[in-house]
PAFIRO-634074 format. One record per residue: residue in one letter; x, z negated, y of N, C-alpha, C in turn. Coordinates in steps of 0.02 Angstrom, whole numbers, padded with zeros to 5 digits, always signed. Each point is the difference from the previous one (the first is absolute). Layout:
<rs>
AXZYXZYXZY
...
</rs>
This chain:
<rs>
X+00043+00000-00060-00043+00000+00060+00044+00000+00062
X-00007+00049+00063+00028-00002+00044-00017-00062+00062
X+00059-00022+00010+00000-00061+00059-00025+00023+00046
X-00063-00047+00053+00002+00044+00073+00047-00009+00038
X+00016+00026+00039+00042+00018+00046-00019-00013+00093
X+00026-00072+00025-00008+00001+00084+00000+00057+00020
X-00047+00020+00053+00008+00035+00044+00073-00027+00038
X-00013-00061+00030+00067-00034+00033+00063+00035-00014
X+00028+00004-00060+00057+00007-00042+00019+00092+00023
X-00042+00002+00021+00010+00068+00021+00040-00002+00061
X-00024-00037+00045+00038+00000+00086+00038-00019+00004
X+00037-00040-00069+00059-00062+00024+00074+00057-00031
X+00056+00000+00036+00048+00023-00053+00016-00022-00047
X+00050+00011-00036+00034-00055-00073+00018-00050+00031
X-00004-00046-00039+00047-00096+00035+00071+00037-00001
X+00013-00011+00094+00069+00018-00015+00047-00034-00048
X-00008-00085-00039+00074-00025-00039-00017+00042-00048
X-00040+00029-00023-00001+00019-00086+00063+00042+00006
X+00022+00049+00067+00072+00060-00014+00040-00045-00007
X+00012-00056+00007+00054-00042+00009+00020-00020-00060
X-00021+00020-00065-00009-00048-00050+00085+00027-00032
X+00008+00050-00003+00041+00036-00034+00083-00025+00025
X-00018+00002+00063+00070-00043+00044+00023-00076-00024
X-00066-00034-00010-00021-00069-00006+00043-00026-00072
X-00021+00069-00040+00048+00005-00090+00063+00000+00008
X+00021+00060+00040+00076+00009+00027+00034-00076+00019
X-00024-00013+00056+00029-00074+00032-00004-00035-00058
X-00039-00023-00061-00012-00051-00009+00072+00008-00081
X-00001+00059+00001+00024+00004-00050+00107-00036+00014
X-00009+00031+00068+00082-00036+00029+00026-00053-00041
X+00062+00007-00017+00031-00069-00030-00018-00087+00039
X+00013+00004+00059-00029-00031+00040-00084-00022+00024
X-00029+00042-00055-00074-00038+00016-00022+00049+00052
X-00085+00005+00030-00024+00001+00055+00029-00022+00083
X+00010+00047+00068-00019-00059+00045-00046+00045+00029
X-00072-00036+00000-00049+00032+00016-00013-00008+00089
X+00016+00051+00041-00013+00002+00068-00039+00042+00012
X-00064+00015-00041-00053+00045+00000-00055-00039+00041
X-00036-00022-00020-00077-00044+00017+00025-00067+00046
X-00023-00012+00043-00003-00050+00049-00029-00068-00028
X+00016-00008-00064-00041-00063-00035+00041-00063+00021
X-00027-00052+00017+00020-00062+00011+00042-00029-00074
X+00064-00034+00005+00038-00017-00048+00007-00083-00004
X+00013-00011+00060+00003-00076+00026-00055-00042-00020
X+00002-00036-00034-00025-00070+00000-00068-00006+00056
X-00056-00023-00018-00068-00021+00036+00026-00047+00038
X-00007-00033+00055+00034-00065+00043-00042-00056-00028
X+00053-00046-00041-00027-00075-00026-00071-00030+00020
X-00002+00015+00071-00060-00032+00051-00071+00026-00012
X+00011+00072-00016-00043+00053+00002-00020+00004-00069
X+00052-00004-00073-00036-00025-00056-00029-00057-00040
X+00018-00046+00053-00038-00075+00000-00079+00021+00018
X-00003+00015+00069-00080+00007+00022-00024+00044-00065
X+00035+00057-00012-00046+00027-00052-00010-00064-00087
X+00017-00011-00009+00022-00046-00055-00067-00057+00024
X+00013-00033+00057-00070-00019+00011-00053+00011+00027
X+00004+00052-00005-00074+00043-00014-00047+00018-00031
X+00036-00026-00060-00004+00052-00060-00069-00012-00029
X-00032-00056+00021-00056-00015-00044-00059+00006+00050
X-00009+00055+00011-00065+00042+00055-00049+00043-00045
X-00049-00048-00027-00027+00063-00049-00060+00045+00039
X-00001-00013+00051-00057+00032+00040+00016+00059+00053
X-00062+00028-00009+00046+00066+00035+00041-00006+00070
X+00031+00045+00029+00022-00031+00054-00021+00082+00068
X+00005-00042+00049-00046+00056+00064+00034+00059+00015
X-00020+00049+00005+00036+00068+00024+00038+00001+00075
X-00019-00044+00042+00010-00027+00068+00074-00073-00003
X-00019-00018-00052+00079-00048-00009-00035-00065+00023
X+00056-00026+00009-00009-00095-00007-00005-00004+00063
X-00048-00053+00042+00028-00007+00072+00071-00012+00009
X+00018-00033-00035+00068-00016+00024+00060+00059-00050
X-00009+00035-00017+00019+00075-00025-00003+00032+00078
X-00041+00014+00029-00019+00026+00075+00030-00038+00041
X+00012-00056+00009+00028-00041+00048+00071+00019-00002
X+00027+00018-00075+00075+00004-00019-00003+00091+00042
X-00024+00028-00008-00002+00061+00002+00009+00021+00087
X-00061-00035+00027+00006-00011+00072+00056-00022+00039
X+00036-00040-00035+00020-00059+00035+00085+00050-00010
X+00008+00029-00046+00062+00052-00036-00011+00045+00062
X-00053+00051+00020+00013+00042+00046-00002-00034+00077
X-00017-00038+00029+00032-00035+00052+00062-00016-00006
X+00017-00036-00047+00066-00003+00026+00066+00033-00030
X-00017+00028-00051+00056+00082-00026+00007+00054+00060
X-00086+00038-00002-00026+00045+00030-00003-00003+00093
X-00004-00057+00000-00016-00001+00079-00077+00018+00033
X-00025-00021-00082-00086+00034+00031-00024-00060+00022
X-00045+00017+00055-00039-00074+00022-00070-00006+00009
X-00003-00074-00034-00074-00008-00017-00033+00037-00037
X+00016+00013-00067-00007+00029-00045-00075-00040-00030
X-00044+00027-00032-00075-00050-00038+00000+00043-00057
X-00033-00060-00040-00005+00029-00067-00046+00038-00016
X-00025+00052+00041-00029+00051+00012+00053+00062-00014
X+00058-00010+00017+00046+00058+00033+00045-00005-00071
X-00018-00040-00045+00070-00001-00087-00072+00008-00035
X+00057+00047-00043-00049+00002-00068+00077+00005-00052
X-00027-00055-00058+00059+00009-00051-00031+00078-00058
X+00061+00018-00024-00010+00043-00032+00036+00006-00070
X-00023+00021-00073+00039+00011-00047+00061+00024-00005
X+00044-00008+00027+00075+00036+00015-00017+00063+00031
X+00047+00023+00026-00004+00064+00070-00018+00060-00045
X+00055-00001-00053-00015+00068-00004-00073+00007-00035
X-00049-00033-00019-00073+00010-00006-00031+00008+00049
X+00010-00024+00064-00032+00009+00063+00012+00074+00014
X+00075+00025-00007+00004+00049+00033-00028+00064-00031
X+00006+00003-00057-00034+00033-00063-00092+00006+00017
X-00003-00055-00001-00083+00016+00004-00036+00004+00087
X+00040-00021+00035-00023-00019+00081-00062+00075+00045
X+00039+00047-00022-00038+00052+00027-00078+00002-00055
X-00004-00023-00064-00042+00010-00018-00051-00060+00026
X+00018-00056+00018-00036-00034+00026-00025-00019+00051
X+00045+00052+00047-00010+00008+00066-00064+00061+00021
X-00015+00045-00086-00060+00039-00015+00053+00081+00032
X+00044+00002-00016+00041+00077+00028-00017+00016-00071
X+00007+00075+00021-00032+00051-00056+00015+00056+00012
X-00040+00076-00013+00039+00074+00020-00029-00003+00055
X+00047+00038+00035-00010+00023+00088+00049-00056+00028
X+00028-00067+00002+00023-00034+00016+00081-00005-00025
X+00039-00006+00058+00057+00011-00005+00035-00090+00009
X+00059+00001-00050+00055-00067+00026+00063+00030+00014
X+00039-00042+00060+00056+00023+00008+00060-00059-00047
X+00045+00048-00017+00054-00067-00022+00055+00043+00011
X+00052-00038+00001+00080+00014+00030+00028+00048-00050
X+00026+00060+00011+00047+00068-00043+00033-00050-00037
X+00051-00055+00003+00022-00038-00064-00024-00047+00005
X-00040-00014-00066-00036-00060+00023-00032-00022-00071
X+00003-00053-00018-00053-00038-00058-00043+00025-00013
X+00008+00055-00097-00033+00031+00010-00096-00021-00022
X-00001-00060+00010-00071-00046-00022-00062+00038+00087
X+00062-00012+00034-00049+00050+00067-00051+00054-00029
X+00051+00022-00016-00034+00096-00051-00045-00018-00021
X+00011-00032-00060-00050-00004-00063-00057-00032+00043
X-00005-00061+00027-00060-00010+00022-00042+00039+00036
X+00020+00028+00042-00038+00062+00035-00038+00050-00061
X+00051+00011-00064-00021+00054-00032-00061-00060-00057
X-00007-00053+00000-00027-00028-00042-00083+00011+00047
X-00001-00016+00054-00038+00013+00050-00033+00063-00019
X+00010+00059+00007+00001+00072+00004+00039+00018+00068
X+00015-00025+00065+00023-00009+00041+00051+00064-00007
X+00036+00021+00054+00042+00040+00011+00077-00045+00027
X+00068+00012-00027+00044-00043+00026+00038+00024+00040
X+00015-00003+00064+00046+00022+00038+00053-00009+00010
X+00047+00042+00008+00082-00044+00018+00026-00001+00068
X+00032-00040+00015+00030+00008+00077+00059-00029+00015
X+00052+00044+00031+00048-00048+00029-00013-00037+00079
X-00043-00004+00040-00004+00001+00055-00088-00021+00028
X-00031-00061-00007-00069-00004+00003-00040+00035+00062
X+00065+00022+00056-00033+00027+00044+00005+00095+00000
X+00019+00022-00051-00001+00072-00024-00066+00011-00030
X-00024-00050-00006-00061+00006-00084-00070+00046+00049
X-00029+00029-00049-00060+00018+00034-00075-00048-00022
X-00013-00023+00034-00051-00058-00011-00040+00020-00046
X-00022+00066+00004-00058+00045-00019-00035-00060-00081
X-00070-00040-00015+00022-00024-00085+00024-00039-00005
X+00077-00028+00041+00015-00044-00033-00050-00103+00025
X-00005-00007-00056-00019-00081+00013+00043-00048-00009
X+00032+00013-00029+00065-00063-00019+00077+00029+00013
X+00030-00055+00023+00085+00020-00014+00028-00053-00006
X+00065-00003-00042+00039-00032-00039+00060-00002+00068
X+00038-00070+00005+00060-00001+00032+00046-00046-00088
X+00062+00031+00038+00030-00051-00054+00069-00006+00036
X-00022-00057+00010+00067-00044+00039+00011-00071-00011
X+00073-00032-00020+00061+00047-00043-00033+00052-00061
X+00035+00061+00013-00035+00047-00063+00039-00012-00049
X-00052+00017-00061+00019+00027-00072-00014+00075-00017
X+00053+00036-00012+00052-00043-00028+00060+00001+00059
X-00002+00028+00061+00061+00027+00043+00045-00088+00035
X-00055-00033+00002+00023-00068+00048-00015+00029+00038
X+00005+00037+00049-00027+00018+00065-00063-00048+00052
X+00032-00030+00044-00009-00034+00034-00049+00025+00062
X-00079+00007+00011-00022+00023+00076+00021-00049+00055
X+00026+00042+00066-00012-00040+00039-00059-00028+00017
X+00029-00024+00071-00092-00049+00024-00010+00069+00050
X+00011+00036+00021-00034+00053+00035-00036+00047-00041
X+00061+00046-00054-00060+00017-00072-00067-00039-00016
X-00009-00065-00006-00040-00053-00029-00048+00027+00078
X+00028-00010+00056-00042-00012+00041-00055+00079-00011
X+00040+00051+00011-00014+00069-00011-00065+00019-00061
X+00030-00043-00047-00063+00010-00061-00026-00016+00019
X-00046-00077+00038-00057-00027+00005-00008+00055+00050
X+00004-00005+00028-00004+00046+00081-00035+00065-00035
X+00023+00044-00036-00024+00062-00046-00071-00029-00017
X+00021-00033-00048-00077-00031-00053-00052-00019+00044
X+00004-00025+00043-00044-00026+00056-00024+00036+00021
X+00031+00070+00039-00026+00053+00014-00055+00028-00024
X+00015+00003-00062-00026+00058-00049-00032-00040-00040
X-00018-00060+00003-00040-00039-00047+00010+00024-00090
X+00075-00033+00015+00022+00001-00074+00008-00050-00017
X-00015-00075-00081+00029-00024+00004+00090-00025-00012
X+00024-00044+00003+00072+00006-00001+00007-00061-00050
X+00036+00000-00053+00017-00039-00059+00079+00008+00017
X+00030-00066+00009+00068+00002-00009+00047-00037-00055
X+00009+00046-00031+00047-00047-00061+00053-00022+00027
X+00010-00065-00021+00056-00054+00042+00014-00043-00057
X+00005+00026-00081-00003-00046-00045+00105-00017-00001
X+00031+00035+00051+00065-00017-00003+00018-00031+00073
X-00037-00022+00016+00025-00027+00095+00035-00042-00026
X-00005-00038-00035+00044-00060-00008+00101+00017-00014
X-00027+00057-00011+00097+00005-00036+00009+00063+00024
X+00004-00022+00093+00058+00033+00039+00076-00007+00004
X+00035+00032-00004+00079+00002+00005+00014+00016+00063
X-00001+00055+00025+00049+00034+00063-00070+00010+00044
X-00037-00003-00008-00078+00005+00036-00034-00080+00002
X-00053-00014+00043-00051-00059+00004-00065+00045+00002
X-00028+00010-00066-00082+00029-00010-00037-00021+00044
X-00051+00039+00028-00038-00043+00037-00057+00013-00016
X-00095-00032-00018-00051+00009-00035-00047+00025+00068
X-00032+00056-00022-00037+00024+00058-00072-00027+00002
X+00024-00087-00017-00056-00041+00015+00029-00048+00066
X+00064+00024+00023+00039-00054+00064-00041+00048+00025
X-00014-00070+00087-00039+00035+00046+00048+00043+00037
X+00068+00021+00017+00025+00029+00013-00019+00075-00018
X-00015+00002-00069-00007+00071-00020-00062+00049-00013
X-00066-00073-00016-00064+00014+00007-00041-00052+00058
X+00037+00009+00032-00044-00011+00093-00038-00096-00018
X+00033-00032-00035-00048-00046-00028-00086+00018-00037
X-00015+00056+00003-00063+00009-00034+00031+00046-00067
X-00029-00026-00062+00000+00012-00088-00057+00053+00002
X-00050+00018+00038-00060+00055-00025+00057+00038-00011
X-00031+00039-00044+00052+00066-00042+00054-00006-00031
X+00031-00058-00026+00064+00001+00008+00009-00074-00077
X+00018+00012-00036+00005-00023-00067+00065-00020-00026
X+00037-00049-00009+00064+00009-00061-00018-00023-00032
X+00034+00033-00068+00023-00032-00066+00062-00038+00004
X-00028-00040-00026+00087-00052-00047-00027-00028-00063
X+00063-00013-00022+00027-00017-00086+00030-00061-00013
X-00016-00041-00043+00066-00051+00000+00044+00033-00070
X-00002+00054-00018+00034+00020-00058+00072-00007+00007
X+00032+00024+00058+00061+00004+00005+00029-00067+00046
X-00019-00014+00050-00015-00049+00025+00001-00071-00047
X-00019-00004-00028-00013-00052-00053+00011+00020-00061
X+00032+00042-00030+00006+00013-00051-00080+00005-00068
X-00051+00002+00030-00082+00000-00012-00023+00062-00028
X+00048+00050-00025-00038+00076-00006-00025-00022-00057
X+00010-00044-00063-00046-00026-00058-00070-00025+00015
X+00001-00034+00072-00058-00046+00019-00051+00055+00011
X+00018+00044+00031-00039+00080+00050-00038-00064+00056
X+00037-00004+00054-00028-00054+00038+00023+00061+00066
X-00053+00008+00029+00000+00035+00091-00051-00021+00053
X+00011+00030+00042-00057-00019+00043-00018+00056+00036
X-00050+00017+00047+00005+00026+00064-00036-00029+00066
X+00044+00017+00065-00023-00041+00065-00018+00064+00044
X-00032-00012+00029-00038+00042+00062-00052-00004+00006
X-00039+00061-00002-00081+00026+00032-00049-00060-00048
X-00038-00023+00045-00014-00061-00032-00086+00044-00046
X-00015+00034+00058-00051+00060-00010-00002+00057-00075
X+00064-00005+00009+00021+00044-00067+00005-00037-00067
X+00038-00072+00009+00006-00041-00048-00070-00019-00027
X-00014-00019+00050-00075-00009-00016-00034+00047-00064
X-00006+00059+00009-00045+00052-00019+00043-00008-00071
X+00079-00001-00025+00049+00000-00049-00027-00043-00028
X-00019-00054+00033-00016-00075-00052-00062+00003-00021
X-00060+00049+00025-00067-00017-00034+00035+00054-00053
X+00025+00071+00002-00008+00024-00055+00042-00040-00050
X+00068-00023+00002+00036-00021-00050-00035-00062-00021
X-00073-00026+00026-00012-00052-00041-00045+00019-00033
X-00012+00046-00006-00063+00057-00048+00042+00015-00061
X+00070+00026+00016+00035+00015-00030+00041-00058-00061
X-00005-00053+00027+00039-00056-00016+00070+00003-00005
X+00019+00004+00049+00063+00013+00016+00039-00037+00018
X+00012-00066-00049+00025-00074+00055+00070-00015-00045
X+00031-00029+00042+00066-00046-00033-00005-00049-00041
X+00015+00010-00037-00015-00075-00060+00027-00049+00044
X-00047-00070-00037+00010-00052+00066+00067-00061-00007
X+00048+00019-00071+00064-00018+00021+00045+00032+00019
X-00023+00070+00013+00041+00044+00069-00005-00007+00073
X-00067-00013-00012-00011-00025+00076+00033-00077+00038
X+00027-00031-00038+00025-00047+00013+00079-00018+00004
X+00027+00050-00050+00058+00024+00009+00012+00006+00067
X-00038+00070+00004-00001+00054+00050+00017-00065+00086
X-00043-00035-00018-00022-00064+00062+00073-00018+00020
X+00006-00022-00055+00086-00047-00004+00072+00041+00017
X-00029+00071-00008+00072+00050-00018+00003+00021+00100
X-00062+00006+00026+00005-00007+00049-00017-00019+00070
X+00018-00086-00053+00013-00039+00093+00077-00019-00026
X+00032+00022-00045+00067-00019-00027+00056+00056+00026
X+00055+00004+00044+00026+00033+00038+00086+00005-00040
X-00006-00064-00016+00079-00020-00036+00000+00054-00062
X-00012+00019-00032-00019+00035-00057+00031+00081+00027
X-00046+00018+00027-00019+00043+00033+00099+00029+00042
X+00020-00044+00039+00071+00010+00003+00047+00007-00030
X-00014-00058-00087+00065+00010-00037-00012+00071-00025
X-00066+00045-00015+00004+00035-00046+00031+00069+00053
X-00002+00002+00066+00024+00032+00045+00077-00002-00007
X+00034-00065-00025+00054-00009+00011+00052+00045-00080
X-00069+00007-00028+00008+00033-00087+00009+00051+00010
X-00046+00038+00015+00011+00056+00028+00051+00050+00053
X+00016-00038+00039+00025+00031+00057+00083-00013-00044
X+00012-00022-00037+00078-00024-00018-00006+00055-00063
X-00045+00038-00036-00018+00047-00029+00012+00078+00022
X-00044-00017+00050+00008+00073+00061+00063+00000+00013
X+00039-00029+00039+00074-00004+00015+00015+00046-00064
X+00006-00041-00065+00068+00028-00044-00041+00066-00015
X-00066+00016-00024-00004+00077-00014+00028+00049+00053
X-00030-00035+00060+00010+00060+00059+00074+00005-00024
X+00047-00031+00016+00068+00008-00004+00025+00039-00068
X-00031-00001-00047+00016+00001-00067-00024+00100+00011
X-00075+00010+00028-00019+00070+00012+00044+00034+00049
X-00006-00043+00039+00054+00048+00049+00068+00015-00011
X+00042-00032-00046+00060+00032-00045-00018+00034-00037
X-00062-00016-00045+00003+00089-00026-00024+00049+00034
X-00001+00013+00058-00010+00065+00026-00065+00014+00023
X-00031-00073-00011-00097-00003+00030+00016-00017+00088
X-00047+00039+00033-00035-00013+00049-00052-00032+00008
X-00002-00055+00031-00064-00038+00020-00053+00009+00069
X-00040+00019-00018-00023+00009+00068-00080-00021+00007
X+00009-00044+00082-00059-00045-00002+00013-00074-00033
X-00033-00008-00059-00001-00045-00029+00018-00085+00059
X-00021-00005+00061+00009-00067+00032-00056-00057-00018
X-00025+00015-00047-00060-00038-00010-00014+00006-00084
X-00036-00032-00036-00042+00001-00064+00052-00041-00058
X-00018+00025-00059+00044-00016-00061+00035+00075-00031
X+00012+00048+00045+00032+00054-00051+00035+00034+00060
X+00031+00043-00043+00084+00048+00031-00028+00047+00016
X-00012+00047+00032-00020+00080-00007+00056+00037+00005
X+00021+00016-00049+00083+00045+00006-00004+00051-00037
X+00064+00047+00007-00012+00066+00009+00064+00027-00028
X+00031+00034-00034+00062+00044-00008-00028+00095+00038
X-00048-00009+00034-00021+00087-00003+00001+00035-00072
X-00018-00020-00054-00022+00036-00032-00062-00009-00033
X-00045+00042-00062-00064-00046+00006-00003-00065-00036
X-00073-00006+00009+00020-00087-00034-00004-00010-00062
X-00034+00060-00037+00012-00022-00083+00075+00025+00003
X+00053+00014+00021+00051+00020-00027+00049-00047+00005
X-00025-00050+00068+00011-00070-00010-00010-00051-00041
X-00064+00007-00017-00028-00049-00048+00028+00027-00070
X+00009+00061-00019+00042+00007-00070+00065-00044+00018
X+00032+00019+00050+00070-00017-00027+00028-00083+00011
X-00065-00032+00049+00015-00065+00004-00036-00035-00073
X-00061+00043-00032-00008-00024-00059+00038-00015-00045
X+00070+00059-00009+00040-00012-00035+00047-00031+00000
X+00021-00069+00064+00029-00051+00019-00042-00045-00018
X-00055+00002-00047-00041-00055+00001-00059-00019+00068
X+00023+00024+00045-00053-00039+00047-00054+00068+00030
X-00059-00044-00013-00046+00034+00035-00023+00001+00061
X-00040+00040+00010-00025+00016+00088-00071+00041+00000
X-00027+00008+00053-00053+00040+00000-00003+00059+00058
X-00008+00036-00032+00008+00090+00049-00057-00011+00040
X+00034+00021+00055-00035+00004+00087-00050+00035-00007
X-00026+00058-00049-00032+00043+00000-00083-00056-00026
X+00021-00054-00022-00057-00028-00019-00033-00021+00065
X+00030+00018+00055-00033-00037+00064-00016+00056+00023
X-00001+00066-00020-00018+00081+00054+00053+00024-00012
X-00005+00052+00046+00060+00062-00017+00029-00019+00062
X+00007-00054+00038+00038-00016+00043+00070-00025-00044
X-00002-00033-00062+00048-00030-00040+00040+00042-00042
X-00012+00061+00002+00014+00031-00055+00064-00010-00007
X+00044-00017+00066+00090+00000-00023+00017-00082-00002
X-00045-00060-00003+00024-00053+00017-00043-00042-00055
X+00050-00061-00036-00025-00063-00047-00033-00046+00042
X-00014-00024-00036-00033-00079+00030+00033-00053-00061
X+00052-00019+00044+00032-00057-00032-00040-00076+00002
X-00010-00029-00025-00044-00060+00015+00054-00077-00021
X+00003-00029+00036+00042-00067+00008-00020-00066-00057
X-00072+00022-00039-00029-00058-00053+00026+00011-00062
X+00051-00011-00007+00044-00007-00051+00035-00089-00010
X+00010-00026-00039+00038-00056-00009+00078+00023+00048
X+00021-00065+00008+00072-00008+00029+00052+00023-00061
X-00021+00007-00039+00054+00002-00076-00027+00078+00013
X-00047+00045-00014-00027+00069-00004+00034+00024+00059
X-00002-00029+00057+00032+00036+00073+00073+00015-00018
X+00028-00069-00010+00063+00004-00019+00025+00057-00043
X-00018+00010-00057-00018+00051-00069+00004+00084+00062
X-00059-00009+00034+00000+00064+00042+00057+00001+00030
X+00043-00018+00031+00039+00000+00059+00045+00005-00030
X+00019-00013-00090+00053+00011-00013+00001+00070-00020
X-00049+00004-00026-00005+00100-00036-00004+00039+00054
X-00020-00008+00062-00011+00038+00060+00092+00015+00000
X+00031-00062-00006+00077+00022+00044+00031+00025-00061
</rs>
């Protein structure tokens, strides 16, 4: 008997890791083991503090609210005042969400986009932008430049600042420029900011500071994550702050939907951020990471470019990127071809820094 078959499955491309698999054999087969610098997965340790609250949690047998804990919201609020610089934030303006990349995946469909309706997202850029639009029926647009775009359709656009995979850092005049566009043209504006926290040579700034959105949130949305941040991508713990109008309308459908955080995530989630100490050492993990790859890529003959912000390298020898990814496969270490972000990548890896201190090391020696 034949299986039916999604319509869906039709609009989406192949999952870009499945090409990866073959590289994944190569590396793994190295005398030396794997060092996997493919996927942006958290490696580090949950913070002690943060698996206590969950630990006592644990015995919640009742369901728990799609809207979060008051004091889930209070943590949430109380995080973008004083990270963000947003002020007077109400728990009108957060909504927690099942980890980002479900938000971003389904957002246009719940926002009711469909055919005739266009999203914009960035020429290299996360490619979960795409798919959601195409899960939608939606049309996806690319852009280097939000003020080139032709409005014509579009309802939504994507910022991503620090980007994935480039690091690429917007200024606050860019930032200012998008709202300024979207406003215009009554688009809304979703800004992924799930990497503000782990600036290097840049200070991210969330186009929820009144500097950049005039103190008024109508139109104007971020995402954040504690995945990387907190090492939480197991938990799928996010949020989003802005249009309190919009959140609104997100929260009656996702509670139709049942779309809530289990309620010893939500408490985690509470603890992981009003806790700041955490949050620095794992900055301090990282950034002593970044150092030795960068150094380690740039003797072999990689160019880095961009990369002042996020958890990954964007580097380059000018040639394409599977021809990179073969031959660093066969040093054992993996990577992921730029091309998975658009055809903006086609000559550049995405090195990613979530590797153990023993795995970095491992890299930095096969690199030289």
């Amino acid at each position: 008997m034949s299986q039916p078959v999604s319509p869906l499955t039709s609009r989406l491309p192949v999952f870009p890791w499945d090409r990866l698999e073959p590289y994944r054999e190569t590396a793994r087969a190295h005398p030396g083991g794997l060092v996997d610098l493919s996927v942006g997965t958290p490696v580090d340790p949950v913070p002690a503090v943060v698996q206590r609250a969950l630990a006592d949690a644990a015995d919640r047998p009742g369901y728990p609210t799609v809207w979060g804990t008051t004091a889930l919201r209070d943590a949430i609020t109380g995080w973008c005042e004083r990270r963000l610089g947003a002020v007077a934030v109400s728990h009108h303006e957060v909504l927690p969400v099942v980890g980002s990349k479900e938000l971003v995946a389904w957002l246009p469909t719940q926002l009711g986009l469909g055919p005739g309706d266009r999203v914009a997202c960035p020429r290299a850029a996360y490619p979960t932008y795409e798919v959601g639009a195409r899960l939608a029926g939606a049309e996806p647009v690319l852009y280097d430049d939000v003020r080139e775009l032709d409005p014509a359709g579009i309802r939504l656009l994507w910022l991503n600042s620090p980007s994935n995979p480039t690091g690429r850092v917007l200024s606050a005049d860019e930032l200012r420029a998008a709202v300024a566009w979207c406003r215009e043209h009554g688009v809304l504006l979703l800004s992924d900011e799930c990497y503000l926290e782990l600036g290097w040579e840049a200070d991210p700034v969330s186009v929820l500071h009144p500097d950049i959105c005039g103190g008024d949130r109508t139109g104007v949305i971020a995402v954040h994550s504690l995945s990387k941040r907190s090492n939480l991508a197991g938990y799928r713990a996010a949020f989003l702050a802005g249009d309190a109008a919009v959140l609104g309308e997100l929260l009656q459908i996702r509670k139709h939907g049942g779309m809530m955080l289990p309620a010893p995530v939500q408490e985690a989630m509470t603890v992981a951020l009003g806790d700041d100490r955490h949050v620095a050492e794992q900055r301090e993990r990282y950034a002593a990471r970044r150092a030795s790859l960068r150094a380690a890529l740039e003797g072999a003959g990689f160019r880095i470019e961009h990369s002042e912000a996020s958890l990954y390298l964007w580097a380059t020898r000018d040639e394409p990127c599977w021809e990179t990814v073969a031959e660093l496969s066969g040093r054992g270490v993996l990577v992921a071809p730029g091309d998975f972000y658009g055809s903006a990548g086609e000559r550049f890896v995405r090195v990613a820094l979530t590797a153990t201190d023993e795995r970095v090391a491992e890299a930095v020696r096969r690199l030289g």
